[in-house]
N, C-alpha and C positions, 0 to 999 in steps of 0.2 A: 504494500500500500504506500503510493504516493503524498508527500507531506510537504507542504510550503512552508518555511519556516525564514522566521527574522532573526537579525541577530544582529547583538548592539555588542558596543563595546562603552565598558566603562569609563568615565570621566574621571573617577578617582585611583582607578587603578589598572597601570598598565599590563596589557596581554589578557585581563579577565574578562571573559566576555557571557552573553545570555543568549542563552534559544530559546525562540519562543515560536508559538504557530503563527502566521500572519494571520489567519482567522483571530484567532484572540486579541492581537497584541499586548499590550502590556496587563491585561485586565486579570489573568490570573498570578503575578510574581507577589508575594508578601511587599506590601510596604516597608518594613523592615529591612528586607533585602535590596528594594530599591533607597532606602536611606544608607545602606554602604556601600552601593552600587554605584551611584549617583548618579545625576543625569544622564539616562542611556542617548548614547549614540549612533544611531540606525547607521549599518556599515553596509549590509549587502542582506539580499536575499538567498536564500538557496532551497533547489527541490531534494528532499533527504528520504531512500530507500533503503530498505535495510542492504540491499546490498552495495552502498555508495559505502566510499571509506573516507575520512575524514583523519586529515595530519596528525591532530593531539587528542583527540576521543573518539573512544568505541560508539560506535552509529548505535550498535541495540541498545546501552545505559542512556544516549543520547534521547530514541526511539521512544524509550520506557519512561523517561523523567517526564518527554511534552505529553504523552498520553495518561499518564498518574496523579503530574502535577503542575501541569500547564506549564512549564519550562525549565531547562535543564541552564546551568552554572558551568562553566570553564571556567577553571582556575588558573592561575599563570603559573608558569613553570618554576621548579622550586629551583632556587638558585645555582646550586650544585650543576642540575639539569640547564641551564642558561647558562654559565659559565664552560660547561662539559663543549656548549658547541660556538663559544666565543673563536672567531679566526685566530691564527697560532698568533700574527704578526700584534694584535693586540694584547694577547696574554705575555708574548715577549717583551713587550713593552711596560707591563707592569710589574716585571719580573727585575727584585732587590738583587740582583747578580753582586 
């Protein structure tokens, strides 16, 4: 089954982003969540099938959150994982040689 989904990206925090179904929009995320969310950013649309793959999340948790809870959370990569794929020529660079 075919699904339209939006997704924003956070104002207050970089790389975290939300999916939501464009049928909804924002009308089922907790306020809550949009209070550490902050201002969503509409970035792009996308059609999501379970068998589409997506970069940084599993389509079926992705699948199962808009269908449970009217939208699923990405979170930003935890640092480790962000520095892991920082270019060598920058890591050299900060490197106390």
């Amino acid at each position: 089954m075919k699904h339209i989904c939006s997704i924003y990206r956070s104002s207050k925090k970089n790389e975290m982003y939300l999916y939501v179904l464009k049928s909804d929009a924002l009308e089922r995320v907790p306020e809550g969540l949009l209070t550490v969310f902050g201002k969503p950013q509409h970035a792009f649309d996308l059609v999501l099938t379970p068998e589409r793959t997506l970069a940084r999340e599993d389509i079926t948790l992705v699948l199962e959150h808009l269908n449970t809870q009217g939208y699923h959370l990405q979170m930003p990569p935890a640092e480790d994982e962000y520095i892991e794929h920082l270019p060598e020529e920058l890591l050299r660079r900060n490197d106390p040689m």
